[in-house]
C-alpha positions as CSV (number, residue, x, y, z in Angstrom):
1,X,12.9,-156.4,-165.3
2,X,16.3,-157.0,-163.2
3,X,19.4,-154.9,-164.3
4,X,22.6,-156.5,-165.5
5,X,25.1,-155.6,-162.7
6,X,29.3,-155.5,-163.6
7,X,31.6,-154.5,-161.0
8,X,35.2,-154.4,-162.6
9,X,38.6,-153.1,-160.4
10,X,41.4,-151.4,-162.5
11,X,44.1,-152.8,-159.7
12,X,47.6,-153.9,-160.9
13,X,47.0,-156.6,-158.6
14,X,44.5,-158.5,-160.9
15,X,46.8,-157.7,-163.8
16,X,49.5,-160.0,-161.9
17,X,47.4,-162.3,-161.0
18,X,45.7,-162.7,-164.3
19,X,42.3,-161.7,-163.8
20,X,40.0,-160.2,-166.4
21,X,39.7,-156.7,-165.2
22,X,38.6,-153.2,-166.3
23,X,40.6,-149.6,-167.1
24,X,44.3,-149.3,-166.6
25,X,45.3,-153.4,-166.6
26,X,48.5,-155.0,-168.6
27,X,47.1,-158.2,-169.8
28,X,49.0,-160.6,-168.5
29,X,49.5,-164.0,-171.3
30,X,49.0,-161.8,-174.0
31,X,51.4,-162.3,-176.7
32,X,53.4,-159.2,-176.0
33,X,53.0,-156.5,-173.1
34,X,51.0,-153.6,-173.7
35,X,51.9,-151.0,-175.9
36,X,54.5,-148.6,-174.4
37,X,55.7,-150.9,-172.0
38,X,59.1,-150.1,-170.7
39,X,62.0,-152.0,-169.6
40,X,63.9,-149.7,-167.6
41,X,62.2,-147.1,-165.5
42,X,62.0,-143.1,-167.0
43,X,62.7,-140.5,-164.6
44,X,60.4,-138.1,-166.1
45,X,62.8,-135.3,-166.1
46,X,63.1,-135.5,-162.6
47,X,66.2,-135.5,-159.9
48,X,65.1,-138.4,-158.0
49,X,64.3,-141.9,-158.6
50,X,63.7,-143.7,-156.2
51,X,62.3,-147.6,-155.1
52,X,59.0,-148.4,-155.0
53,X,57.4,-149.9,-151.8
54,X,55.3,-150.1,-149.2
55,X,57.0,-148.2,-147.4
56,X,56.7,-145.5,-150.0
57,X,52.9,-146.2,-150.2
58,X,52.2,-145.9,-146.3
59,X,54.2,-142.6,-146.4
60,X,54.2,-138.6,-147.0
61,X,56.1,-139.1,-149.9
62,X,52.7,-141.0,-152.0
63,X,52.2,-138.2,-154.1
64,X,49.6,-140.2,-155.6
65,X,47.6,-139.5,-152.2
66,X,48.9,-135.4,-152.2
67,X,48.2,-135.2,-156.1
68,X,44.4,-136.3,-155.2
69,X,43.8,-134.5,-151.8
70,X,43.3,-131.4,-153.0
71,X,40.4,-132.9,-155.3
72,X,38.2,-134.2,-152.5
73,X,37.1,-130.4,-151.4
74,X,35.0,-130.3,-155.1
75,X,33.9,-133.7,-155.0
76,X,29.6,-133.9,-154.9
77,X,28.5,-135.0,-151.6
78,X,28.3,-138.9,-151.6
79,X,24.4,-139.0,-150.7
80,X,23.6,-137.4,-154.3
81,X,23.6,-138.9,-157.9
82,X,23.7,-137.1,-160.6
83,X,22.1,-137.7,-163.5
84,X,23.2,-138.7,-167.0
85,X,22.6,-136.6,-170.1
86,X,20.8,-138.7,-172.9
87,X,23.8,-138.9,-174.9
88,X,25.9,-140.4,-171.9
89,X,28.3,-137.7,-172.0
90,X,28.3,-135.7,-169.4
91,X,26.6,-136.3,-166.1
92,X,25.5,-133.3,-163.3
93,X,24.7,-133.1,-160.2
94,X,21.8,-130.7,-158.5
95,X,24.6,-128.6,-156.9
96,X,25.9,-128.0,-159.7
97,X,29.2,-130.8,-160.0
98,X,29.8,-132.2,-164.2
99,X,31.4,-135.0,-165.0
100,X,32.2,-134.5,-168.9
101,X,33.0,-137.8,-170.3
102,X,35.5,-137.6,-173.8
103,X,33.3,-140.5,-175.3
104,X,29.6,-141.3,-174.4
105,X,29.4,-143.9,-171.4
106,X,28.5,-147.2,-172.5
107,X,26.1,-148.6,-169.9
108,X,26.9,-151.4,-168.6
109,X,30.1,-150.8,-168.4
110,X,32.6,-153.2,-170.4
111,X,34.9,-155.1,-168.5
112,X,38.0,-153.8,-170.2
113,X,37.1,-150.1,-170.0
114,X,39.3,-147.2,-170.2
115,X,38.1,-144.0,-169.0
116,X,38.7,-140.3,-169.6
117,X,36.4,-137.6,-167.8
118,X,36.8,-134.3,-166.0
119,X,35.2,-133.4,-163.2
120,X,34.1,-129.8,-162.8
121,X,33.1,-128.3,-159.1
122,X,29.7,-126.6,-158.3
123,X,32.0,-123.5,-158.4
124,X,32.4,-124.5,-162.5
125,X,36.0,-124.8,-162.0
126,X,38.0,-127.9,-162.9
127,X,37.8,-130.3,-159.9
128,X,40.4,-133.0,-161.6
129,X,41.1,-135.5,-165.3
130,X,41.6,-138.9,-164.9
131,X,42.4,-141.0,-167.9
132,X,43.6,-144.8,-168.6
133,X,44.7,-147.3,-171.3
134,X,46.2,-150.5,-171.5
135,X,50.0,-148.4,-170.5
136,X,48.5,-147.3,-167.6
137,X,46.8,-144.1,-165.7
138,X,47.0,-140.4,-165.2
139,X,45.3,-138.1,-162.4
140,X,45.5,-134.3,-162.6
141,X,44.1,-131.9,-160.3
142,X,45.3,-128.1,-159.9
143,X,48.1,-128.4,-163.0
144,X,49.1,-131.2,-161.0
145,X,49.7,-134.7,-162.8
146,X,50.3,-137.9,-161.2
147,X,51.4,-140.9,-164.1
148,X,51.3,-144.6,-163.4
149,X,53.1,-146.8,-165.9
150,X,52.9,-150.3,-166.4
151,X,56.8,-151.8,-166.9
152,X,57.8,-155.1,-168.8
153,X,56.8,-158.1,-166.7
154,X,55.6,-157.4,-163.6
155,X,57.3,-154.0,-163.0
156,X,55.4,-150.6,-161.9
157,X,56.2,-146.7,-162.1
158,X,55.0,-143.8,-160.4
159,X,56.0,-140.0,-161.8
160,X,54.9,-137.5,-159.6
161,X,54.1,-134.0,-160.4
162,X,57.4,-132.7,-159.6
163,X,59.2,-135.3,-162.3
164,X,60.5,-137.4,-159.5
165,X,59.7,-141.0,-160.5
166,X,59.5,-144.7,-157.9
167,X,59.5,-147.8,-159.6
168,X,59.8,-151.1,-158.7
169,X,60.6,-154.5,-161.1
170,X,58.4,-156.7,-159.5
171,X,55.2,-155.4,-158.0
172,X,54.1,-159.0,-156.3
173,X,55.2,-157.9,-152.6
174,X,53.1,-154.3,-152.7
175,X,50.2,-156.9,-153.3
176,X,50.7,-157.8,-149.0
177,X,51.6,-154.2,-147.7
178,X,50.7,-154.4,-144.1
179,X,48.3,-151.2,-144.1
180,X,45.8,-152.7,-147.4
181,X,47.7,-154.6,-149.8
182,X,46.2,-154.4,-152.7
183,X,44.0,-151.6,-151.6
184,X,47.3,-149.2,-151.3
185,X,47.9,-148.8,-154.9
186,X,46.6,-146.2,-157.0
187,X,43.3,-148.0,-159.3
188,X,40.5,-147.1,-160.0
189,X,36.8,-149.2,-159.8
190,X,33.3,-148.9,-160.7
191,X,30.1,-150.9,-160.7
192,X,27.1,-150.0,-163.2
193,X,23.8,-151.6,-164.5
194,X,22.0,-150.9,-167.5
195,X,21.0,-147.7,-166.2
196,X,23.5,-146.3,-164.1
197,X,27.5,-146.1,-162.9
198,X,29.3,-145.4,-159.8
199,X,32.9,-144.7,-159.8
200,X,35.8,-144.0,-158.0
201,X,39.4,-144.4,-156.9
202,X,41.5,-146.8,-154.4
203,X,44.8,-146.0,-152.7
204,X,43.8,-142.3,-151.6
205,X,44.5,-141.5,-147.7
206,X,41.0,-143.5,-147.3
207,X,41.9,-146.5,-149.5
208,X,39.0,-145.9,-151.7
209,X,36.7,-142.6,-152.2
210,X,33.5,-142.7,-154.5
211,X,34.2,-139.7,-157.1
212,X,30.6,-140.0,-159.0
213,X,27.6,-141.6,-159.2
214,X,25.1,-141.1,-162.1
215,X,21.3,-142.6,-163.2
216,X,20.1,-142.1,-166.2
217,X,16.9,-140.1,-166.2
């Protein structure tokens, strides 16, 4: 019997363009913007805040790309799959890599998802946390968090780990950054059937790297 097959991408850039999307989306033509919204950018506690753009993306200052790096060295090797407990919360890998999911994962995945797992290494320490809804997402590896925030309209906000904070009020032109476009920005994707999910997350120093993928047994 074939396998129903979804592929959803948590991009801002299918939020502006009003695309039915997965994860960390605004939905755009709804009646009001999602909840938590803000009008003015928060600096987080920070010192600096500074513009958001491509410039910002394509450089050493992406702390979305340094606040993930460290991440990659506990990451299971991409020819494995784990496999999925029969609960659909947790998933774990022959060398020893668990993904503990904070509600069972519903397979296939719904569209308009939001996701919140840790990773733990082979080593059973914690690898990274990621986490969305409908305000935006939130990576942390090492103690180290990295906050994306959806503004009113079409606006976009980074915090880094350090408090600093980039934002821009109109995300449209990071959509045509020379290097990607739309593959610069920090999102998330994932494809699953009825049996099985792969996921990972775009805008890292390799635009996109695969963090998991699990089978039911």
């Amino acid at each position: 019997m074939a396998l129903s097959v979804r592929f959803s991408l948590t991009l801002f850039a299918a939020a502006l363009l009003g695309c039915s999307s997965g994860g960390a989306t605004k939905q755009d033509g709804a009646t009001s913007d999602a909840p938590g919204d803000l009008t003015v950018p928060n600096d987080g506690g920070g010192t600096e805040v500074g513009m958001l753009d491509c410039a910002w993306l394509e450089g050493s200052a992406n702390c979305w790309q340094s606040t993930f790096a460290p991440a990659t060295s506990c990451l299971p090797p991409t020819t494995e799959s784990g496999v999925l407990s029969a609960d659909n919360k947790t998933c774990t890998y022959a060398s020893g890599v668990v993904v503990t999911f904070a509600s069972p994962v519903v397979l296939p995945i719904p569209n308009l998802a939001t996701w919140d797992f840790v990773m733990t290494g082979a080593n059973g320490q914690p690898c990274l946390q990621f986490k969305t809804d409908q305000t935006g997402l939130t990576l942390t590896v090492g103690g180290q968090t990295f906050r994306e925030t959806f503004l009113v309209g079409n606006g976009l906000q980074f915090t880094c780990p350090d408090g600093s904070v980039v934002y821009t009020a109109d995300a449209y032109p990071l959509l045509t950054c020379p290097a990607a476009g739309p593959l610069e920005l920090p999102s998330a994707y994932w494809s699953s059937t009825d049996t099985s999910v792969d996921f990972g997350l775009q805008g890292t120093s390799t635009l996109s790297t695969l963090l998991f993928s699990c089978t039911k047994s």
